[in-house]
Every structure is written in structure tokens, then in C-alpha cells.
C-alpha positions in Angstrom: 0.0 0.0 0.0 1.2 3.2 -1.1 0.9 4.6 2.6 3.0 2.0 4.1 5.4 2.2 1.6 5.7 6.4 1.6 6.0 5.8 5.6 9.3 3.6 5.0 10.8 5.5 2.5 10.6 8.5 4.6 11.9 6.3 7.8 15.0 4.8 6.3 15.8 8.2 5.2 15.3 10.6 7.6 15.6 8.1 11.0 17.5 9.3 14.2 20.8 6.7 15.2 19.6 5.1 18.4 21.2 2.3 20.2 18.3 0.2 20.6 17.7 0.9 16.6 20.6 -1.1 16.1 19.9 -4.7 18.1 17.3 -7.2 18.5 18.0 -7.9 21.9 14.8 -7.8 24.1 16.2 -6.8 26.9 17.7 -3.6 25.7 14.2 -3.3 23.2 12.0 -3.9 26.8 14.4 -0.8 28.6 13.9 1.2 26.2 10.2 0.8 25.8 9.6 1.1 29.1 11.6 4.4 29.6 9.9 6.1 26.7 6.7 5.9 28.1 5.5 9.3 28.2 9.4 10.2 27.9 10.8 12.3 24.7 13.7 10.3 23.2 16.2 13.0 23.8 15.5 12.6 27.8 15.1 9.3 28.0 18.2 8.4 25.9 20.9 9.3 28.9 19.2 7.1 30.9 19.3 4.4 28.6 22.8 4.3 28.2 23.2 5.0 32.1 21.2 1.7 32.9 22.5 -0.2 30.2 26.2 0.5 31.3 25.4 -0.2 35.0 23.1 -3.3 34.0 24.7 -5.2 30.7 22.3 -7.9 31.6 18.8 -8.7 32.8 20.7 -10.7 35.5 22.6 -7.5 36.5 19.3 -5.7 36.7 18.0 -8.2 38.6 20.7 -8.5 41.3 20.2 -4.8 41.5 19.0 -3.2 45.1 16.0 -1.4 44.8 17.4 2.2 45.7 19.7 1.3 43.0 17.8 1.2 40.4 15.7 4.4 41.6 18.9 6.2 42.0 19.5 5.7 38.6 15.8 6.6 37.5 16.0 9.9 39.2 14.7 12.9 37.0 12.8 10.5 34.8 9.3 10.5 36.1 6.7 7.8 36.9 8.8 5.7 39.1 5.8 3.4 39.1 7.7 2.1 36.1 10.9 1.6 37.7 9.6 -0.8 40.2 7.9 -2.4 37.4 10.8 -2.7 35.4 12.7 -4.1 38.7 10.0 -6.4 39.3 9.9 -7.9 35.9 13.8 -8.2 35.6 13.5 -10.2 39.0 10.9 -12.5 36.9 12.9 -13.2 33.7 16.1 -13.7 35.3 15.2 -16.1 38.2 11.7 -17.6 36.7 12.5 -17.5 33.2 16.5 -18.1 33.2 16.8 -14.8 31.2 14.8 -15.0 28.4 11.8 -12.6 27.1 8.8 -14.3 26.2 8.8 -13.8 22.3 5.5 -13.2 21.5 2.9 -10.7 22.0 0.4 -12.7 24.4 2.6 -13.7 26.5 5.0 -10.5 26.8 1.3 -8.9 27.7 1.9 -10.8 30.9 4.8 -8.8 32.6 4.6 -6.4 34.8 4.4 -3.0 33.4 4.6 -4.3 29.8 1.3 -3.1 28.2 -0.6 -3.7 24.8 1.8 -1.0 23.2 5.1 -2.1 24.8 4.3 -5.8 24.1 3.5 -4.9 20.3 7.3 -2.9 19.9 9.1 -5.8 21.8 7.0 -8.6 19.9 8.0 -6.7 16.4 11.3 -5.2 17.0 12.9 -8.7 19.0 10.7 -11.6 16.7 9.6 -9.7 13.9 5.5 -10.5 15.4 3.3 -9.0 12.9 1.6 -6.7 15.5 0.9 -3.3 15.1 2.2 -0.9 17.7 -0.6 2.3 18.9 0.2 4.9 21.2 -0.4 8.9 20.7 1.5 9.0 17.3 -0.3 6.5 15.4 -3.2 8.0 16.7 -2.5 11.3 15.8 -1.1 10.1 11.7 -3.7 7.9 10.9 -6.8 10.1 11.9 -5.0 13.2 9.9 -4.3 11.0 6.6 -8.0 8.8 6.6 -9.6 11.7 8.6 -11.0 10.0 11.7 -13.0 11.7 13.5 -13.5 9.2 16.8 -12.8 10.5 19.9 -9.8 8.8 20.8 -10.4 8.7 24.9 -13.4 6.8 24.1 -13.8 3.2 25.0 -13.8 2.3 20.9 -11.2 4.2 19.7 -8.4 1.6 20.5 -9.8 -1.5 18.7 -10.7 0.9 16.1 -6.9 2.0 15.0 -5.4 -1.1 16.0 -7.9 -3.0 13.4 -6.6 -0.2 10.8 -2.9 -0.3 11.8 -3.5 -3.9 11.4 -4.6 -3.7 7.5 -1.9 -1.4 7.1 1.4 -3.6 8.6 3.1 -5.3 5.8 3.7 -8.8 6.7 7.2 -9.1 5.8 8.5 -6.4 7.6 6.2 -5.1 10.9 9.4 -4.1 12.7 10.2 -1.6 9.7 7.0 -0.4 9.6 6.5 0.3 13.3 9.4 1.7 13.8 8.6 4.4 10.7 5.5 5.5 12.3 6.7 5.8 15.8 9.5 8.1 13.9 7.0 9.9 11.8 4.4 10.7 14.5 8.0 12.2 16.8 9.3 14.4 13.6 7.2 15.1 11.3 3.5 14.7 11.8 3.5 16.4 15.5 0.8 17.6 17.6 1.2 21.4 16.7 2.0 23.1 13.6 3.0 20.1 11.4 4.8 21.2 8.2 2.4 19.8 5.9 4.8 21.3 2.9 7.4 18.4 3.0 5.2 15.8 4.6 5.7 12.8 1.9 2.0 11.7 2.5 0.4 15.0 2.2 -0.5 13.8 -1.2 -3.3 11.4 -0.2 -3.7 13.2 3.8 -7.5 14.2 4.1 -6.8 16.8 7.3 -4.7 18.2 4.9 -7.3 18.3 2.0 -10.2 19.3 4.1 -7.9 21.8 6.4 -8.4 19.7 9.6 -4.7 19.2 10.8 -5.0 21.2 14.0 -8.0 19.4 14.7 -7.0 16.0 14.9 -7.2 13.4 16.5 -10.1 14.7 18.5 -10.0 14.1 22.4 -13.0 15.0 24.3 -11.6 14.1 27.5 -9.8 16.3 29.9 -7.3 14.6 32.7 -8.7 16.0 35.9 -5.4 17.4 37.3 -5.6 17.9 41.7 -3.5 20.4 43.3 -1.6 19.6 46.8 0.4 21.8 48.8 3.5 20.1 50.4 5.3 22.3 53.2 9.0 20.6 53.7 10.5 20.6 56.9 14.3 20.8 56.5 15.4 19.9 60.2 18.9 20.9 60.7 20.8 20.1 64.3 23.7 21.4 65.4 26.1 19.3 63.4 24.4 20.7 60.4 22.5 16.9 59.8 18.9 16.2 58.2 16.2 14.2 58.8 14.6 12.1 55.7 12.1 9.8 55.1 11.1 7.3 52.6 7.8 6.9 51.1 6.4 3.7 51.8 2.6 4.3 51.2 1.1 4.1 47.8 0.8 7.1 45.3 3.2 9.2 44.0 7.2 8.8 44.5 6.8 5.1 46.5 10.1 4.3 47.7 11.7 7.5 47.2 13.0 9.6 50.1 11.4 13.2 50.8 11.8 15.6 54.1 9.0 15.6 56.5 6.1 17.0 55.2 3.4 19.0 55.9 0.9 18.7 53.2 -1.8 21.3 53.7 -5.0 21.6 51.8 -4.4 25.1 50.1 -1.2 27.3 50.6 -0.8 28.9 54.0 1.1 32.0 55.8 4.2 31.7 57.6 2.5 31.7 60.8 0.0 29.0 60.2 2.6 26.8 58.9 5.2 27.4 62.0 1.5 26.5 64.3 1.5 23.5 62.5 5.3 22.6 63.0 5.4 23.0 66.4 2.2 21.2 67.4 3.4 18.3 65.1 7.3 17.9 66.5 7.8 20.4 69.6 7.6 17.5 71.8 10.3 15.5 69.3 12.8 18.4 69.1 14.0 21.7 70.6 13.1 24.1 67.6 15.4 26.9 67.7 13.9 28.6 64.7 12.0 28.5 61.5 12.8 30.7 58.4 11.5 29.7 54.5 14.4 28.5 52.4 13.2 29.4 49.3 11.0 32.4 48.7 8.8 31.5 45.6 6.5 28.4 46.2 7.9 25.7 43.2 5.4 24.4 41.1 5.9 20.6 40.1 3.2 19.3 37.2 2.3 15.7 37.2 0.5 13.6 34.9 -2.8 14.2 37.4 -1.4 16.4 40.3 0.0 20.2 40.2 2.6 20.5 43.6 3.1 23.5 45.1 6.2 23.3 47.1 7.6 24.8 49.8 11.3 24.4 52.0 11.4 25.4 55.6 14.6 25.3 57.6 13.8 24.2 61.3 16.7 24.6 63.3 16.9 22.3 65.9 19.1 22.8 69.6 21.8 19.4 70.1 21.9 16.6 68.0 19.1 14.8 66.1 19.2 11.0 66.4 18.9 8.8 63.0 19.9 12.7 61.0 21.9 12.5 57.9 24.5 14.6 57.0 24.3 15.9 52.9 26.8 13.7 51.5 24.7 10.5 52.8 21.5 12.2 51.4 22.9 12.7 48.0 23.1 9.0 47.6 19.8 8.4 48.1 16.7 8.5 45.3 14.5 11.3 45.7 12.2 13.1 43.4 14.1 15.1 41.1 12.6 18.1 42.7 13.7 17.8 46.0 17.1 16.0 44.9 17.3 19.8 42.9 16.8 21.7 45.9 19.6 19.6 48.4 22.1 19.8 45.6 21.6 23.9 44.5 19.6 25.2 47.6 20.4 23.8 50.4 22.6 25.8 52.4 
């Protein structure tokens, strides 16, 4: 089909050099899957070569201590899929000997491998004739066969998969994948596409009917929740901190944070030093309290806006379990707090 064909040509000329272009191993394939999610190549490409340097092996990975592989995730987001990726290592290497399932169905079944990540393992590692869909397919094939379904409806999925499908040559689904993951990323993008030197804007009907900018149509708007998170930066008189790790579920599980006090909108400086001294005046001697940062830092999630806050809480004598900063360094936090001990903290 002249589509499909258009798509390659474009692709074989016109592709970035990535590492896990270049191999058919599904180990490196799975990593970088699963670090792309919602992650732009050029970010998550660092972290690629960072985890495949530290980890040659799914064995390595698997050996690996949890705040290991965190630490090394830092900065990337959705740490949900570390631990996934963790998890799953732990499978293959010690359940499976170290091999990938090599088919779609079965690849469905790990952890934090969905329909998309199975399809780019499944075609990239075995050659599977299984199309991949994510946001760029979406986004290319309701602009060039103008498609009007809503694509957050319950449909839309079986929908463009079934077309992708019809679409996939046989003999070489890998190729083809890979071309319209690449096209959707360079040259058919979500704002101000340049139709001009778009190869397929020949047969696109957005194009024809001037509907670019408003495709693919999505009717339905994430819901995003703010919290207010005041951080308590207890500081004795050896100039040691007190952290915490994150064991309940929800955002940044594992990861190590300050006390906090989260707060249900922002508040003044004297509400928040009530709050600190009813919570640990009987735990410490507080000397005195003074914001580290004057500007409240906003941190956007997926679903949740933070507004965050620093407060130093001096603290009379010596704190028992307190770090000192070059022990906190090591640990994971969330990049935004990591960003604060390593520029802000005095």
C-alpha cells in the first residue's frame, strides 16, 4: 500500500541513530520501551545508556537493590515504572533463566509491559506482525484517513489497532513500526505540522479538508488535583537532616522526601510554624524556622500540580537517625527535591 510504503521510505531516510535501533535484543528493546513511556527520546536516551552501562544484563538488573535502580531513574518521572521494570527483571532472570517471552500474548503478561510495549518488543525482537498504537499512530492515521473518533473513548483503540492492522506489511512489521513511531516524533507532530514536506500529504485528508489542528479529536480532559506540600528541613547542630522514605502508595513510592506537611491550600508563615510546632515540639527543641526558598515551586504531574515549599527548622543538640548531605545525596528522591539539596540547600 502506497501509505505504508511512503511511511518507510521517509523512515530509512530521515531516521535518528539510536542504540536500541541497532539490536534485537529484548532486553535492551523492553528498557527502552519502558523508559519512553511518556518520555521524549532525547531525555530518556541518557538514561538508557546509564542503565545499560550499570546493567549489561537482565541478571545485572536483577541483582540490583531497589534504591539502586531508583537512584539511577531519578529525574525520569513515573517511578511506578521503575519498580515495574525491577520487578519484571526479578521474573525473567530467576523464573525465566533470562529470556523474554517472544510473542505478544505472552510478553502482555509482565509487569508494566502493556498492549503497546508488548506490540514494539514482539516486532522489534521476533519480527511478530503486531501493530504498535500509542499517541503517534493516533495522531497520523486520523489526519491521513480523517478520523473523526474520539480517541479517549472506549472504541477508539480497537478501532486504530484494526486499521494499523490492514496497514502492517507482513514481511516487515518491525520496519513499519518503527517508521510510524518516527514519523508521529518528527514530522506529523501535535502542533503546527509542516504539511509542505510531509511525503504523505498527497493522499492526507486533514490536509485536504484543512483539519490538521483538529486531529485526532480528544474530548476528554485529565482532571489534574493540586496539593500543597510544606518541607521541613530539620537541621541540628552538626548541620544533619532528617529524611524519610515513602512507603505508602501514590506518588514517589520508595523515594526519600523531608517531613512534610501537606496542607489543603497554601498557607502563611504563621499557620505553617503552628503547624510545626504542634506536630514535632515535643520530638525536638526548635530553635527557629525561616522559609528556604522564597517563591513556592510548582511541580506538574501527569494528574497532580505541587506547590512546594522548603522550611529550615533549626533544631538545639543533636538529632538521632539525622543525615548529613553527602549520605542524602546517595539516596533517590524526586528530582525536585534532589534539585533543591544539591543547589539550595545551604
Amino acid at each position: 500500500m502506497e501509505f505504508s510504503n511512503l511511511l518507510i521510505q521517509w523512515y530509512l531516510q530521515n531516521k535518528r541513530d539510536l542504540p536500541w535501533r541497532n539490536t534485537v535484543n529484548p532486553y535492551h528493546i523492553w528498557l527502552s520501551e519502558i523508559m519512553l513511556q511518556q518520555t521524549r527520546v532525547a531525555q530518556g536516551l541518557p538514561y538508557f545508556l546509564s542503565f545499560t552501562s550499570s546493567f549489561p544484563t537482565v541478571f545485572d538488573l536483577a541483582n540490583a537493590d531497589e534504591e539502586q535502580v531508583l537512584k539511577l531513574w531519578q529525574g525520569l518521572g513515573y517511578y511506578s515504572r521503575a519498580r515495574n521494570l525491577h520487578n519484571t527483571a526479578k521474573l525473567v532472570a530467576f523464573e525465566r533463566g533470562g529470556i523474554f517471552p517472544d510473542n505478544y500474548k505472552e510478553l502482555l503478561q509482565l509487569k508494566g509491559v502493556g498492549e503497546y510495549t508488548a506490540a514494539a518488543i514482539a516486532s522489534f525482537s521476533y519480527n511478530e506482525v503486531v501493530p504498535v498504537v500509542d499517541g503517534n499512530v493516533f495522531r497520523i492515521l486520523s489526519r491521513y484517513f480523517d478520523i473523526e473518533t474520539d480517541i479517549a473513548s472506549s472504541g477508539a483503540k480497537k478501532e486504530f489497532t484494526e486499521l494499523a492492522s490492514e496497514l502492517i506489511p507482513h514481511d516487515n512489521p518491525a520496519l513499519f513500526n518503527q517508521a510510524i513511531m518516527e514519523f508521529g516524533a518528527l514530522q506529523c507532530v501535535p502542533k503546527n505540522p509542516d504539511c509542505g514536506t510531509c511525503v504523505l500529504n498527497s493522499g492526507c485528508l486533514a490536509l485536504q479538508k484543512n483539519k490538521v489542528n483538529e486531529l485526532p479529536v480528544k474530548l476528554k480532559k485529565t482532571k489534574v488535583r493540586n496539593r500543597y506540600f510544606n518541607y521541613l528541613v530539620f537541621s541540628d547542630d552538626n548541620q544533619n537532616h532528617i529524611v524519610r522514605k515513602r512507603t505508602e502508595k501514590g506518588i514517589w513510592h520508595n523515594l526519600y522526601e523531608f517531613p512534610l506537611i501537606e496542607t489543603a491550600a497554601e498557607v502563611d508563615f504563621d499557620t505553617i510554624s503552628k503547624l510545626i510546632f504542634e506536630e514535632y515540639g515535643s520530638k525536638f527543641e526548635i530553635f527557629s524556622i525561616k522559609p528556604l526558598k522564597n517563591d513556592v515551586i510548582l511541580h506538574k504531574l501527569s494528574h497532580q500540580h505541587l506547590h512546594i515549599r522548603f522550611f529550615r527548622v533549626s533544631v538545639q543538640g543533636e538529632m538521632e537517625n539525622a543525615m548529613s548531605y553527602e549520605s542524602m545525596i546517595s539516596l533517590p528522591f524526586p528530582i525536585v527535591i534532589y534539585n533543591f539539596i544539591e543547589k539550595d540547600l545551604p
